[in-house]
C-alpha positions as CSV (number, residue, x, y, z in Angstrom):
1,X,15.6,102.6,17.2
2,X,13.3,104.0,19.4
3,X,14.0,105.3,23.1
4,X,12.7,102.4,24.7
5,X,14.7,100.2,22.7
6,X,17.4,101.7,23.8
7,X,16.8,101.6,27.2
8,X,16.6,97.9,27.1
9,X,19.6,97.7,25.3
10,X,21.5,99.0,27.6
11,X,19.4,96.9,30.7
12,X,20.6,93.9,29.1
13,X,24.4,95.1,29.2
14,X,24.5,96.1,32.7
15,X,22.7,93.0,33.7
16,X,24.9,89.9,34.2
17,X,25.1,87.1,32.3
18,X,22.8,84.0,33.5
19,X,24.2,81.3,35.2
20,X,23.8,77.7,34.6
21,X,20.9,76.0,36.3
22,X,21.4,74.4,39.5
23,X,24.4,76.7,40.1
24,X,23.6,79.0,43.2
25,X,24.1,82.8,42.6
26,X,26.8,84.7,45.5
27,X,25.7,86.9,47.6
28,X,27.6,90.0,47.5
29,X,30.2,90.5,50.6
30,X,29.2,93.3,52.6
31,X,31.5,96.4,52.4
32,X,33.4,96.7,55.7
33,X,33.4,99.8,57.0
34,X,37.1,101.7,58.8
35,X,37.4,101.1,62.7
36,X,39.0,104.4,64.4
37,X,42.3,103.4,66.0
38,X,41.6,104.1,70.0
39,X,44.7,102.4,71.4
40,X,46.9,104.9,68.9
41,X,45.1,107.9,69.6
42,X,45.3,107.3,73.7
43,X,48.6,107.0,73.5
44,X,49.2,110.2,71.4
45,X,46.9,111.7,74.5
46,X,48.6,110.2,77.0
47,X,52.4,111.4,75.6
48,X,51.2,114.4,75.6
49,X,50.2,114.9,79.1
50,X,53.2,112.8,80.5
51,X,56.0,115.3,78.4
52,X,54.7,118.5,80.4
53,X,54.1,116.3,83.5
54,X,57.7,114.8,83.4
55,X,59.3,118.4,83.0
56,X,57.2,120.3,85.7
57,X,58.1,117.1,88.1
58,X,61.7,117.7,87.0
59,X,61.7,121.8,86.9
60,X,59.5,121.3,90.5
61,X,62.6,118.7,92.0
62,X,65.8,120.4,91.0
63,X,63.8,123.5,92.9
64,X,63.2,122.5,95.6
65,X,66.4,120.1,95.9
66,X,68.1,123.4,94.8
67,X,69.7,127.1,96.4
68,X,72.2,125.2,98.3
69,X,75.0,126.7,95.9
70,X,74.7,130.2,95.8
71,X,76.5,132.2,92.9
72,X,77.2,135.2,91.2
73,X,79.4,136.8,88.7
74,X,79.2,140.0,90.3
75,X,82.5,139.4,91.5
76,X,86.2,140.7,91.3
77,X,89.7,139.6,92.5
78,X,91.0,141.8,95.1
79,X,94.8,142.3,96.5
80,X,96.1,144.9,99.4
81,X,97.9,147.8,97.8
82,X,100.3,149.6,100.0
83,X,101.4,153.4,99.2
84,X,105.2,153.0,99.5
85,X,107.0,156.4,101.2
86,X,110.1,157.0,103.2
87,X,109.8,158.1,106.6
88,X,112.7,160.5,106.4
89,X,113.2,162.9,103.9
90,X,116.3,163.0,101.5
91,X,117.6,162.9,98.1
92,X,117.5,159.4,96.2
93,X,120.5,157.5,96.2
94,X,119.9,154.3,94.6
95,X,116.9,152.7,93.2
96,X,117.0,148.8,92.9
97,X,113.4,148.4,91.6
98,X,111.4,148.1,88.0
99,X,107.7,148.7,87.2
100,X,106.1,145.4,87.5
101,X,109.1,143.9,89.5
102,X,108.2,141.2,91.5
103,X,109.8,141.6,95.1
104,X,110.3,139.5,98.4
105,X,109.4,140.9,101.8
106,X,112.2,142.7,103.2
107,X,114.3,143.4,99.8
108,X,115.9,146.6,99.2
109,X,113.7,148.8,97.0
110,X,115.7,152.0,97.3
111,X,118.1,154.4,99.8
112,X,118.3,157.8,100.3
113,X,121.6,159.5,100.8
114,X,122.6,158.5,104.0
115,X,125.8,161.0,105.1
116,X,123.3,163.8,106.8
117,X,121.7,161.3,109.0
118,X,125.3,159.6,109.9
119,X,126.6,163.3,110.8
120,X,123.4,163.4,113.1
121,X,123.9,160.4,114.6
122,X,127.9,161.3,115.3
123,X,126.5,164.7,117.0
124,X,123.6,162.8,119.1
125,X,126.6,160.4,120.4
126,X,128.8,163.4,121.1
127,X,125.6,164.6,123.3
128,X,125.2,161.8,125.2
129,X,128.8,161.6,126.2
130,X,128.6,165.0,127.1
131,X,125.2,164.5,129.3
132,X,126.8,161.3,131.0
133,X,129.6,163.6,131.8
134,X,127.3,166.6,132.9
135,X,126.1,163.6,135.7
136,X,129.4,162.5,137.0
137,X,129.9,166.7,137.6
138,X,126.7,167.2,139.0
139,X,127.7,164.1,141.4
140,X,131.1,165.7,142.5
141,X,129.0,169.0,143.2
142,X,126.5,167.2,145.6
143,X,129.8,165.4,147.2
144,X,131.1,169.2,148.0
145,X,128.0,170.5,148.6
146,X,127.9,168.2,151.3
147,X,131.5,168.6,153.1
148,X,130.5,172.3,153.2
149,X,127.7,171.7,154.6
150,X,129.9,169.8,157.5
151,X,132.3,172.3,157.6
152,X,129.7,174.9,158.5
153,X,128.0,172.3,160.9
154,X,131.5,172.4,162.7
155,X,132.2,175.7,162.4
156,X,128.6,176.7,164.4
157,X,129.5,174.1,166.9
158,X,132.8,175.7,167.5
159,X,131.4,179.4,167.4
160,X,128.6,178.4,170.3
161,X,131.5,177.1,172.5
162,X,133.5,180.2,172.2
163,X,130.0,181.6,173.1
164,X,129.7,179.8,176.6
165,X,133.5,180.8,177.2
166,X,133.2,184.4,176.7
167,X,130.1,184.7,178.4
168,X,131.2,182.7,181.6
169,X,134.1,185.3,181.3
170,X,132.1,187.8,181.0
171,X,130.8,187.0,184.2
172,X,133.2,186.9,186.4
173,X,134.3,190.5,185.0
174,X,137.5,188.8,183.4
175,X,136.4,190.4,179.6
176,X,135.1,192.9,177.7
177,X,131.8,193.2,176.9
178,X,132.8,194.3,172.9
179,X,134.7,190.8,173.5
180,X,131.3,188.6,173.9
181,X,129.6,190.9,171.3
182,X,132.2,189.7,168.8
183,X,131.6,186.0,170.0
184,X,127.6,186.6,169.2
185,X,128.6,187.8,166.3
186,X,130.5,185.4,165.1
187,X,128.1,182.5,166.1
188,X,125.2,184.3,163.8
189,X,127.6,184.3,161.1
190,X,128.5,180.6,161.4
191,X,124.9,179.7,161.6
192,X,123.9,181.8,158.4
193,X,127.1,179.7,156.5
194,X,125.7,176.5,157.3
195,X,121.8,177.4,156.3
196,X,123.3,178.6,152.6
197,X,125.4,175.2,152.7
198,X,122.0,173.1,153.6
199,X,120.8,174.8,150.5
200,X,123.4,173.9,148.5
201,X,122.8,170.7,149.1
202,X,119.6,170.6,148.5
203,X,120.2,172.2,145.1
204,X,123.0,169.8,144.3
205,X,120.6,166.6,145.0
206,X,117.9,168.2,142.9
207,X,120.4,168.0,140.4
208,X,121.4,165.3,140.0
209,X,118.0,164.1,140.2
210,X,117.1,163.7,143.7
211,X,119.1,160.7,144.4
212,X,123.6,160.8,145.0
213,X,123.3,157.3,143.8
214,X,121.0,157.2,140.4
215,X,123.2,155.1,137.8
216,X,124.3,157.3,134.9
217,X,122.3,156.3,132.3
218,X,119.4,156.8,134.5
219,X,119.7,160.4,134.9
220,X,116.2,163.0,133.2
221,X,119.8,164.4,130.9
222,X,121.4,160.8,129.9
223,X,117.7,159.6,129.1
224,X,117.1,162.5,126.7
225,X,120.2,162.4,124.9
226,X,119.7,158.6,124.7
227,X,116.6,159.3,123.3
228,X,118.4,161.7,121.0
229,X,120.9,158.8,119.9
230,X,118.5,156.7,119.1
231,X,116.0,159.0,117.3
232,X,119.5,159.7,115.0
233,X,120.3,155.9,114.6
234,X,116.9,155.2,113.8
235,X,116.7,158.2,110.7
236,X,119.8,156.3,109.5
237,X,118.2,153.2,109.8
238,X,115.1,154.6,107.6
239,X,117.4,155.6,104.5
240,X,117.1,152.6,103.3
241,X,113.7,151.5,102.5
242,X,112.8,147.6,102.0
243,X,109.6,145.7,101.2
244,X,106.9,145.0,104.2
245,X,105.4,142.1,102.1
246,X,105.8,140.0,98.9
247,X,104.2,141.8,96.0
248,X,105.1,143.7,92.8
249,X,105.7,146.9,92.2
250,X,103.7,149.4,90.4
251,X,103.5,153.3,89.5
252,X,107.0,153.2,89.5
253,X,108.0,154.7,86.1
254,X,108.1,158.3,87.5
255,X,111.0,157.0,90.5
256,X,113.9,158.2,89.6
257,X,117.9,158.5,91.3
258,X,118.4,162.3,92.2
259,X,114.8,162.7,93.2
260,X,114.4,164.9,96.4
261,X,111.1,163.1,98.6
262,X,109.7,164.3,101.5
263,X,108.3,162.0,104.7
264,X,105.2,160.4,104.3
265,X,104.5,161.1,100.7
266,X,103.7,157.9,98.6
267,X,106.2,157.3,96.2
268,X,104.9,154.4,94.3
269,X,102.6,151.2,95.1
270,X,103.1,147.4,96.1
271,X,100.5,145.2,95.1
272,X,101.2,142.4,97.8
273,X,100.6,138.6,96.1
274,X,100.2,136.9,99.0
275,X,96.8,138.4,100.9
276,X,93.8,137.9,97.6
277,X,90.4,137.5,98.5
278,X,87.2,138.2,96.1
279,X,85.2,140.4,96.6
280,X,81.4,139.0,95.6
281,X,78.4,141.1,95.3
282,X,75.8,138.7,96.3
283,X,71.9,139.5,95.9
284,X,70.2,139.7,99.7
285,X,68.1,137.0,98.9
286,X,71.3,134.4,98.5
287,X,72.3,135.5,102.0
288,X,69.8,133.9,103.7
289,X,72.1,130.8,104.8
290,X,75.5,132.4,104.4
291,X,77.9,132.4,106.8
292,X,81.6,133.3,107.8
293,X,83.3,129.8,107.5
294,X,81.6,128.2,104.3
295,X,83.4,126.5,101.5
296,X,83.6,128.1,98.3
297,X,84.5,127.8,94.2
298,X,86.2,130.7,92.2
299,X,86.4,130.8,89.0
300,X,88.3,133.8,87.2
301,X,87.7,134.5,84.1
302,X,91.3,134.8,83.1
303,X,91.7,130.9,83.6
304,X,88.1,129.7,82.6
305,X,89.8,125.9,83.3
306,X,90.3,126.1,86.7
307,X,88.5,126.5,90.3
308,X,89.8,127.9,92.9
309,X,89.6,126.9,96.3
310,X,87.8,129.5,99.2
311,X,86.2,130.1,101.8
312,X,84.0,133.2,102.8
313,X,85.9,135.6,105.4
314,X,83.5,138.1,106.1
315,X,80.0,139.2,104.9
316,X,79.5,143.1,104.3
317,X,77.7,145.5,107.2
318,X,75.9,146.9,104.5
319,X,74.1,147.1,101.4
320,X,77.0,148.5,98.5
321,X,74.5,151.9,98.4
322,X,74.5,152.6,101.7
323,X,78.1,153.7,101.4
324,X,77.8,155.3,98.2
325,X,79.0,158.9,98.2
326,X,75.0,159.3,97.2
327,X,72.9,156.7,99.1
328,X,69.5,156.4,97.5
329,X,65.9,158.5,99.2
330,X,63.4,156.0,99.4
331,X,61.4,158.3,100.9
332,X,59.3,159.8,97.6
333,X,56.5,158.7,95.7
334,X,57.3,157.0,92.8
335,X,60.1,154.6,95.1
336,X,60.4,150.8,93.2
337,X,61.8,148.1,95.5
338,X,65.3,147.0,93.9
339,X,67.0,144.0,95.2
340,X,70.2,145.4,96.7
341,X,73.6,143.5,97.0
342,X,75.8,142.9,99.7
343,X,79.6,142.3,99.4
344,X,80.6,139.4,100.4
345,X,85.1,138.9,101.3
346,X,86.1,135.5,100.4
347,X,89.2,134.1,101.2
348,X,91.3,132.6,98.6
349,X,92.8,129.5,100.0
350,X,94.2,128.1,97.4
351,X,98.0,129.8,95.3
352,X,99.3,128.2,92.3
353,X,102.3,129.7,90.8
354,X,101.4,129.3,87.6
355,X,98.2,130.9,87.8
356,X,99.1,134.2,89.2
357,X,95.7,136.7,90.4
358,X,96.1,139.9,89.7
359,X,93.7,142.6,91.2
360,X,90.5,143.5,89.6
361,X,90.4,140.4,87.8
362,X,86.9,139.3,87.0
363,X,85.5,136.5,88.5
364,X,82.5,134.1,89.5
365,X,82.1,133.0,92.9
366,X,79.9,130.0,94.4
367,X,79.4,129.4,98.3
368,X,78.4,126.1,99.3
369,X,75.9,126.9,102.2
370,X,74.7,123.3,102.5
371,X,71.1,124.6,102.7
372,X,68.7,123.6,100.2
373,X,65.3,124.8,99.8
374,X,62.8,121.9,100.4
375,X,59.3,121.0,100.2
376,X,58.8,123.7,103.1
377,X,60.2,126.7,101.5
378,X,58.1,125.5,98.5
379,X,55.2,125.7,99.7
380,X,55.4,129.0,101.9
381,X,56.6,130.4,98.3
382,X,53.7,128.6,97.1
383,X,51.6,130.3,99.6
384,X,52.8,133.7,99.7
385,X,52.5,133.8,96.2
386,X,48.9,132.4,95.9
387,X,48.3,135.3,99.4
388,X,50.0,138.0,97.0
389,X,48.0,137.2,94.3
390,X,44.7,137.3,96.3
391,X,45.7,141.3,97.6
């Protein structure tokens, strides 16, 4: 077979068989071709777009609806401490406190031996009694004073009129002359008496403090030796030390019976329970609505559960590095602007027994100051930043 043969051949396979006659022959269907899906893929565009829409719209409303809660965790509990000392030296008598002791306000926390300061007190009463006694003397000695004073009033009176008789005497020759020289004499005499008794009156009024009729107790003496007394009672008084506030005690372990203290030197401290605020470190840019007076949340970290109720007491006069033992130069070349914080006191309102605050605790504070941003701040923000960008 030749090479044309063969082609035929294989013609005729491929070639389909003949239909019957009068049958009509299909057309073949045309081949339909794949459609893209539009409505799928605009969709898939459009869920794309909305997703970063929706979260910009979200991010952009909590923004602006945002910064009226202003918080930190730059924040500690804080508690008055109160160097305990006595205010009269002594040797320790009795001790009736523990490290870590919780006391009540005016409870005895210890005494010092007491006797010296009762044998003072004895002496300053034996003083005043004396001084009130010095008075009534002084008052019988202006009383005298004063009748001598009379008797050498009369006495001059009586020496003038012997005077006038001897010189009327004298006169008509019935006398000596030595006779009215004595009578002179005696007259200057008289008068000299009754100047030295006018001063001894004056000296006796002076002492007893320029008034016969002062009251007792009211004499310069009596007042100092009162003053005494009560200096003396007061001493005693101070041997036995109590608690100004309700606290506990601490730095204690060292206090012992037998132990000689001086005045004024701290002994040991009271932590006192009852005044705790938190102190709260807040950036400058969160002060911008802050105020004395606002409600506030604390949270310590010691009872993650529960909030505590405040209020802010006071805001700082000063950045926390401006009363640093080394404030900061800005004055030099390579200065970078830090944001500095302020400290911020805010009053715990709110004591629970059960959840005691002890100093130093850490803590996070929130001030509610009822300000929130707005569509305002947003776009000055918006605009300083687009102003910064264009410098």
């Amino acid at each position: 077979m030749n090479a044309v043969t063969k082609v035929e051949k294989q013609g005729a396979e491929a070639a389909p068989a003949a239909l019957p006659v009068g049958v009509a022959t299909p057309l073949p269907e045309p081949a339909v071709s794949p459609q893209p899906k539009r409505g799928r893929r605009f969709r898939r565009i459009l869920l794309m777009l909305s997703v970063p829409l929706v979260l910009a719209a979200g991010g952009g409303y909590f923004w602006v609806t945002g910064g009226r809660y202003q918080e930190t965790d730059n924040a500690n509990v804080r508690q008055s401490k109160v160097l305990v000392a006595s205010e009269t030296p002594g040797r320790i008598a009795e001790v009736d406190i523990a490290e870590n002791a919780a006391v009540k306000r005016g409870e005895v926390l210890f005494r010092i031996d007491p006797d010296p300061y009762r044998i003072a007190l004895s002496q300053a009463e034996a003083t005043l009694a004396a001084a009130r006694l010095g008075v009534e003397q002084l008052r019988a000695a202006y009383s005298q004073a004063v009748a001598q004073e009379q008797m050498a009033a009369n006495e001059v009176s009586y020496q003038k009129t012997q005077l006038d008789r001897q010189t009327e005497l004298a006169e008509k020759g019935v006398n000596t002359r030595s006779e009215l020289d004595q009578a002179r004499h005696d007259l200057a005499k008289a008068e000299d008496e009754q100047q030295a008794a006018l001063q001894a009156v004056a000296s006796a009024r002076a002492a007893i403090g320029g008034n016969p009729d002062i009251q007792t107790d009211r004499h310069p003496a009596v007042l100092e030796a009162i003053a005494a007394r009560d200096k003396a009672a007061w001493s005693l008084a101070q041997t036995t030390v109590t608690a100004p506030a309700d606290g506990i005690i601490s730095q204690s372990s060292a206090f012992k019976v037998g132990q000689y203290v001086a005045a004024g030197t701290p002994l040991f401290s009271l932590v006192e329970t009852g005044d705790t605020w938190v102190e709260a470190n807040f950036k400058e840019t969160q002060l911008t609505n802050m105020k004395v007076g606002q409600e506030a949340e604390v949270v310590v970290d010691t009872y993650p559960g529960h909030t505590f109720k405040a209020v802010v007491d006071s805001i700082g006069a000063g950045t926390g590095a401006e009363f640093s033992l080394l404030p900061a130069q800005n004055a030099t070349g390579n200065w970078v602007k830090v944001t500095q914080r302020i400290p911020v006191r805010i009053k715990v309102t709110e004591g629970e027994a059960s959840l005691p605050l002890r100093t130093g605790m850490s803590a996070t504070a929130s001030v509610d100051t009822g300000v929130s941003r707005g569509l305002g701040h947003g776009f000055a923000w918006l605009t300083g930043s687009t102003a910064n960008a264009a410098e």
